[in-house]
RODO-2510 file (C-alpha; in nm, 4 decimals, decimal comma):
residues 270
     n   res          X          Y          Z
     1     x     0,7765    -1,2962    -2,1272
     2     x     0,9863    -1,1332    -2,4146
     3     x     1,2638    -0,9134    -2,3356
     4     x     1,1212    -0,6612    -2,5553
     5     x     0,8259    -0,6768    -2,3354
     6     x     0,9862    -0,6920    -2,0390
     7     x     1,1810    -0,3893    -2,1021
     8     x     0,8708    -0,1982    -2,2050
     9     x     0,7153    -0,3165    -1,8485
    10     x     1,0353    -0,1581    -1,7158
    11     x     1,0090     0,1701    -1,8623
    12     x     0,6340     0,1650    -1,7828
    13     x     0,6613     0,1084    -1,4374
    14     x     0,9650     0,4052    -1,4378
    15     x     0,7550     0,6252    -1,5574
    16     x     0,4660     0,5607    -1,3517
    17     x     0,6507     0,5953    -1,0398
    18     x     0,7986     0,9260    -1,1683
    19     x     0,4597     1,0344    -1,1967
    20     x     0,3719     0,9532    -0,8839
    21     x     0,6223     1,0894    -0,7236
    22     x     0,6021     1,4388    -0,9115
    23     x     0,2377     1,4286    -0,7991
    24     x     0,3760     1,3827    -0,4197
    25     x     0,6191     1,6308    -0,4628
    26     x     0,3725     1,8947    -0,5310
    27     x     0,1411     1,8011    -0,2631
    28     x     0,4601     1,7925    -0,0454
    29     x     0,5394     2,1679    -0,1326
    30     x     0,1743     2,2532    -0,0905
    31     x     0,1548     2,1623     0,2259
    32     x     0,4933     2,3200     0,2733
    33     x     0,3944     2,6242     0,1662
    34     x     0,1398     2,6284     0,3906
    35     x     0,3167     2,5692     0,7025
    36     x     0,5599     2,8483     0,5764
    37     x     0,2903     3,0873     0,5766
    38     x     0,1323     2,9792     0,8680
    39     x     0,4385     3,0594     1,0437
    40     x     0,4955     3,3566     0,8481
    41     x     0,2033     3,4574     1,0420
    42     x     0,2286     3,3632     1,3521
    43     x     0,5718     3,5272     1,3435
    44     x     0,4092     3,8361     1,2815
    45     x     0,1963     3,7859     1,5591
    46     x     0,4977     3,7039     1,8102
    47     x     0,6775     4,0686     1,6533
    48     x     0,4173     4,2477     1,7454
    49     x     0,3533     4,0613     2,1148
    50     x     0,7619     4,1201     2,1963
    51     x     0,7407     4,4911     2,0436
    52     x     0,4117     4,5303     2,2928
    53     x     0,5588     4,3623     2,5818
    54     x     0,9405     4,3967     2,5673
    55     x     0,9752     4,0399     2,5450
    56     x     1,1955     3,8620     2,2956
    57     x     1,0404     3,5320     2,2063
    58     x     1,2453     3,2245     1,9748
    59     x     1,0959     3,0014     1,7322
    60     x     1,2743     2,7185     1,5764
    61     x     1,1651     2,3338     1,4498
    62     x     1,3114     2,1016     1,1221
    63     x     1,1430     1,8454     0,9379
    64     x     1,2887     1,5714     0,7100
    65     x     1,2309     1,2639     0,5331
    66     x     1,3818     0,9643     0,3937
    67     x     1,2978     0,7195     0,1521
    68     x     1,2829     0,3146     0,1873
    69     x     1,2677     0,0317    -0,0950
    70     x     1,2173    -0,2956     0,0069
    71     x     0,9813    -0,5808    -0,1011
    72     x     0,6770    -0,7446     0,0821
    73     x     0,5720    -1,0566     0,0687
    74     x     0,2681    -1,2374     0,2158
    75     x     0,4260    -1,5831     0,3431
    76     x     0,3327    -1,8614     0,6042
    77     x     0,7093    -1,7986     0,7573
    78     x     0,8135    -1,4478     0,7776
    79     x     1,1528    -1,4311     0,9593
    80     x     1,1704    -1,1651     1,2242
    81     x     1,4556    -0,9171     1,1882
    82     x     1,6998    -0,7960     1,4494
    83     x     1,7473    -0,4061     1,3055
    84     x     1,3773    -0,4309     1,2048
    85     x     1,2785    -0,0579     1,1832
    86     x     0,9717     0,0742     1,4355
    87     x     0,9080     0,3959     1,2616
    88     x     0,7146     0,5435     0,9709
    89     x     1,0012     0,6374     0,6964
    90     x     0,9237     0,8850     0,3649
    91     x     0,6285     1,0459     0,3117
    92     x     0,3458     0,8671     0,4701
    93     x    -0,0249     0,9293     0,3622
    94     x    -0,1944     1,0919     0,7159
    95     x    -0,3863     0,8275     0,8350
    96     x    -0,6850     1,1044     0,9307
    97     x    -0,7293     1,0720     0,5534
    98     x    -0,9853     0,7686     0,5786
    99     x    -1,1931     0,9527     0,8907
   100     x    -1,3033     0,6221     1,0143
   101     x    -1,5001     0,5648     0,7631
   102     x    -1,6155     0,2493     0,4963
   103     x    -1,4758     0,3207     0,1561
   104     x    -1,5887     0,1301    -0,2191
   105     x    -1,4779     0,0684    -0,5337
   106     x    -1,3566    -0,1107    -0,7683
   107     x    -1,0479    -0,2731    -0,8468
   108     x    -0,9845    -0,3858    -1,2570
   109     x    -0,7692    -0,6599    -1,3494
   110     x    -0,7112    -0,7142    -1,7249
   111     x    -0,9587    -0,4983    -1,8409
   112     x    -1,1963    -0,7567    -1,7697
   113     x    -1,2313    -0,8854    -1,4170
   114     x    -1,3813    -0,6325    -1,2360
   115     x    -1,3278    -0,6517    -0,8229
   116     x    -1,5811    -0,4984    -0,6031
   117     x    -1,3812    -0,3773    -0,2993
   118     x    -1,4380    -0,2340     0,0401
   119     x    -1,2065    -0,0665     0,2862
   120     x    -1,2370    -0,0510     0,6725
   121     x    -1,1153     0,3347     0,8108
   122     x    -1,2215     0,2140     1,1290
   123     x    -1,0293    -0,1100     1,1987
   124     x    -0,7705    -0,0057     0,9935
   125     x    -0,6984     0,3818     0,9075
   126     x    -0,3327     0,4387     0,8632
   127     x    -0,3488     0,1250     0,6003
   128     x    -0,6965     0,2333     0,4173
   129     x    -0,5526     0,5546     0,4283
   130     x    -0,2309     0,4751     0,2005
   131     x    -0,4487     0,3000    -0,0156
   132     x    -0,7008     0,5871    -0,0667
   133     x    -0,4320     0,8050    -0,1516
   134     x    -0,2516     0,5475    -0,3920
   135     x    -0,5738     0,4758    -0,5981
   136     x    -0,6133     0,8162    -0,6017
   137     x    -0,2746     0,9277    -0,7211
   138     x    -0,3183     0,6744    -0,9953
   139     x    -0,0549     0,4542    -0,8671
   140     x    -0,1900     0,0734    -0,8942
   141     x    -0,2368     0,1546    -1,3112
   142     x    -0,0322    -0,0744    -1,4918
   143     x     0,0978    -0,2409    -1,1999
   144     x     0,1184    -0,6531    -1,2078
   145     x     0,0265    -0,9113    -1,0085
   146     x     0,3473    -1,0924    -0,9395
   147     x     0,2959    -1,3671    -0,7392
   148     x    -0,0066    -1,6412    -0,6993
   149     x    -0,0622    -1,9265    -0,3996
   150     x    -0,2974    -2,1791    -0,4782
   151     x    -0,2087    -2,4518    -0,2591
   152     x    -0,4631    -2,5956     0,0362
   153     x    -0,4885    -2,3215     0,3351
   154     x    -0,2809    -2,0683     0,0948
   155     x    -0,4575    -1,8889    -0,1918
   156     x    -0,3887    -1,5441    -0,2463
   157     x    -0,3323    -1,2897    -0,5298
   158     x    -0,0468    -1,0316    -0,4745
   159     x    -0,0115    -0,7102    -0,6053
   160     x     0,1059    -0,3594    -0,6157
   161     x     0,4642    -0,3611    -0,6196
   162     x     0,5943    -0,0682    -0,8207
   163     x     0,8302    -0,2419    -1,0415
   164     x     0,6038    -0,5337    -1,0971
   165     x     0,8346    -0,8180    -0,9270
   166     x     0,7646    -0,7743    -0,5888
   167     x     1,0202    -0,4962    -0,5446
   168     x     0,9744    -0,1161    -0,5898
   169     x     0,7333     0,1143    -0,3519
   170     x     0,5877     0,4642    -0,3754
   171     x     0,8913     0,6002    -0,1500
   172     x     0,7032     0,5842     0,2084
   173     x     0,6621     0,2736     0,4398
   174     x     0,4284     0,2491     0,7121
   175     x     0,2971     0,1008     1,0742
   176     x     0,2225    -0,0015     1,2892
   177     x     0,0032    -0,3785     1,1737
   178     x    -0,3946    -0,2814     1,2466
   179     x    -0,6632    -0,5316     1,2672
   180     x    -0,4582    -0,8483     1,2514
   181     x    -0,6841    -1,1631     1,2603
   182     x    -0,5788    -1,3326     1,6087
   183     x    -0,6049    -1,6971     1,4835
   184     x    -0,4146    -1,6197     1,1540
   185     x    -0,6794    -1,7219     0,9229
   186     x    -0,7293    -1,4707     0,6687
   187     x    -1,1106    -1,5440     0,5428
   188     x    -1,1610    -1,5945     0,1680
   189     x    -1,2465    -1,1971     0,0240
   190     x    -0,9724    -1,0776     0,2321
   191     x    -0,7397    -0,7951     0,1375
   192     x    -0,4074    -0,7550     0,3726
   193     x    -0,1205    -0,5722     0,3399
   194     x     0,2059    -0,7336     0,2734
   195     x     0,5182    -0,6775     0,4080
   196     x     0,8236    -0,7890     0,4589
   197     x     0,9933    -0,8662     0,8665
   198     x     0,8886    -0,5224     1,0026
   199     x     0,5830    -0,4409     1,0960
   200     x     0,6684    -0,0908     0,9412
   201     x     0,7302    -0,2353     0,6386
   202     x     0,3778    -0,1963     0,4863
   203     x     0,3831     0,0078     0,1478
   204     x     0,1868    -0,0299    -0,1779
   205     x     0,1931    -0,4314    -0,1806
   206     x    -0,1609    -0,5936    -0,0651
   207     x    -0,2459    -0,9314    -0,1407
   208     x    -0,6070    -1,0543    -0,2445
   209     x    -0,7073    -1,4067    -0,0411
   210     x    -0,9626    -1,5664    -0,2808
   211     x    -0,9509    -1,8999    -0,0810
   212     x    -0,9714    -1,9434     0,2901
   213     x    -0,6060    -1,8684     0,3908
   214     x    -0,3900    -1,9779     0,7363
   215     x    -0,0393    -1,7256     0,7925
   216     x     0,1778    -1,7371     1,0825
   217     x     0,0905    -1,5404     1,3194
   218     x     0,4004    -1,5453     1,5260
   219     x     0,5781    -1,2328     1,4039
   220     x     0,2418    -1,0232     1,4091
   221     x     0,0539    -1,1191     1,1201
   222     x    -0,0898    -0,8945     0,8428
   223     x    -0,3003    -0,6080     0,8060
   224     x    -0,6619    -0,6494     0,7339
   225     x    -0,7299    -0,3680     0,4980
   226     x    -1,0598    -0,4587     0,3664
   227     x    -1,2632    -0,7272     0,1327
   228     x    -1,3261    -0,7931    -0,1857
   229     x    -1,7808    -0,8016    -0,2218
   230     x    -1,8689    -0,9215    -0,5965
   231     x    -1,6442    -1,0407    -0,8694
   232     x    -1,4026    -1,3046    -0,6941
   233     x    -1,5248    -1,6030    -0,8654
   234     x    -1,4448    -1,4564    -1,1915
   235     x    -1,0677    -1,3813    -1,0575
   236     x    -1,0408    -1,7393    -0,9154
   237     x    -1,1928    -1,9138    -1,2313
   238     x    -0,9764    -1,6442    -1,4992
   239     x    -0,6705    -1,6444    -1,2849
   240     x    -0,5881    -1,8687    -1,0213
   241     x    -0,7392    -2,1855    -1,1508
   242     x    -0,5077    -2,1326    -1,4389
   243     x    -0,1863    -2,2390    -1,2213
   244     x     0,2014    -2,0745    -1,1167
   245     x     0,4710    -2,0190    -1,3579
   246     x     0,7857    -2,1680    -1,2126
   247     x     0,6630    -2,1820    -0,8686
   248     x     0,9261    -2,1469    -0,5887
   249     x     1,0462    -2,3654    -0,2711
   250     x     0,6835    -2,2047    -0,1009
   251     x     0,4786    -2,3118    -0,4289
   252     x     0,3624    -1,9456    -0,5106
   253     x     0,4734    -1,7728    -0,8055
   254     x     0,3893    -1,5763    -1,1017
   255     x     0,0482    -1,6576    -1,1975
   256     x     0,0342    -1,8338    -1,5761
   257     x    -0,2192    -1,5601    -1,6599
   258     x    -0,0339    -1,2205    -1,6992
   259     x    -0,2033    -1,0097    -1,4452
   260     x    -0,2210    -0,6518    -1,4315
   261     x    -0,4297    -0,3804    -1,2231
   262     x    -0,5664    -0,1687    -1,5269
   263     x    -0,8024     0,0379    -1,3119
   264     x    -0,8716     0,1249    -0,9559
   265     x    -1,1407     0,3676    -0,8247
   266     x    -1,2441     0,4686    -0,4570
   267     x    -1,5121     0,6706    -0,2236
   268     x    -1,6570     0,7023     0,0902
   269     x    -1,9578     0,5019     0,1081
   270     x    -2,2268     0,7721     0,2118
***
């Protein structure tokens, strides 16, 4: 790709970030807001109990956050980590947001291949319910595709990394791994979360199995997020079958088709 182009990918995937994160931000004060008035009433509430009573009552509690940026990669040899974190870290979608329920829609790739997807909030409701609230927010438009397997037992599509290299996130990373096939075969219409050693490592990056696909299981696997239903032939005949650019010492790499996500939609299935 050109530089020029490359630098206008840049700036695109700044901006869309920004974006995203000004749209978090204000749901973030919302819901601040809220809790501030709740409290504001319940202190009222206590005043009035301690003036009634005599008592004297205390009320105090803190809440922070903190941001992460790593990549995630889907790989037949993830490395285990030492210092690997076990906790959730920035502002994590509430996973109450998918209510256990089976979510569609569809997922665009170059304007013209045009994924039918569906999302378990059963199996898998802290991971179905980050991606709700990333297609929701907008966040997969413009993203690429950065990285294609299409060797025997590995065929998979990755995507959703914010800076469109397999680095970059929407500020939050998540756990723990949910519905984690056993065997490590990830069935062909499979979409799983990457990561990287954690398990709490799961952000924005998923990865699209088009081809019956074996992973190593020994360091926990991947999440099971959902499945592609219609319109996988036409990304495996349009994109995969078209070969790696460059591939690397695993043989995946960027696909020779520029790949981007140019529209995303979701609902609950009724």
């Amino acid at each position: 790709m050109a530089p020029k182009n490359q630098a206008r990918d840049n700036r695109e995937a700044r901006e869309r970030l920004r974006l995203y994160q000004a749209r978090q931000g204000l749901h973030a004060r919302q819901r601040r807001r809220r809790v501030r008035d709740n409290l504001i009433g319940a202190g009222v509430l206590v005043l009035v109990a301690a003036l009634a009573t005599g008592s004297q009552l205390a009320f105090a509690g803190s809440h922070g956050t903190t941001k992460a940026d790593a990549s995630a990669s889907a790989t037949a040899t993830p490395t285990p980590s030492a210092s690997a974190t076990a906790a959730n870290t920035g502002d994590v979608p509430s996973k109450s947001i998918a209510k256990g329920s089976t979510w569609t829609g569809t997922l665009t790739l170059n304007k013209s291949i045009d994924l039918g997807i569906e999302l378990d909030g059963a199996k898998a409701p802290q991971a179905t319910s980050a991606e709700i609230s990333l297609i929701k927010d907008q966040f997969y438009n413009g993203t690429t595709c950065h990285r294609l397997a299409d060797s025997d037992g590995l065929k998979f599509l990755q995507c959703g990394s914010a800076n469109g290299d397999g680095t970059g996130d929407a500020g939050f990373e998540y756990g723990p791994l949910e519905n984690v096939p056993s065997d490590g075969v990830y069935a062909k219409g499979t979409i799983a979360i990457a990561r990287s050693t954690s398990p709490y490592s799961q952000s924005t990056q998923f990865f699209i199995v088009y081809g019956d696909t074996t992973l190593d299981s020994s360091t926990g696997g991947y999440t099971v997020v959902g499945k592609v239903t219609s319109g996988l032939s036409d990304l495996q005949s349009k994109i995969a079958s078209k070969g790696i650019s460059s591939p690397g010492d695993d043989g995946t790499g960027e696909p020779k088709v520029a790949t981007k996500i140019t529209g995303a939609t979701i609902e609950q299935e009724k």
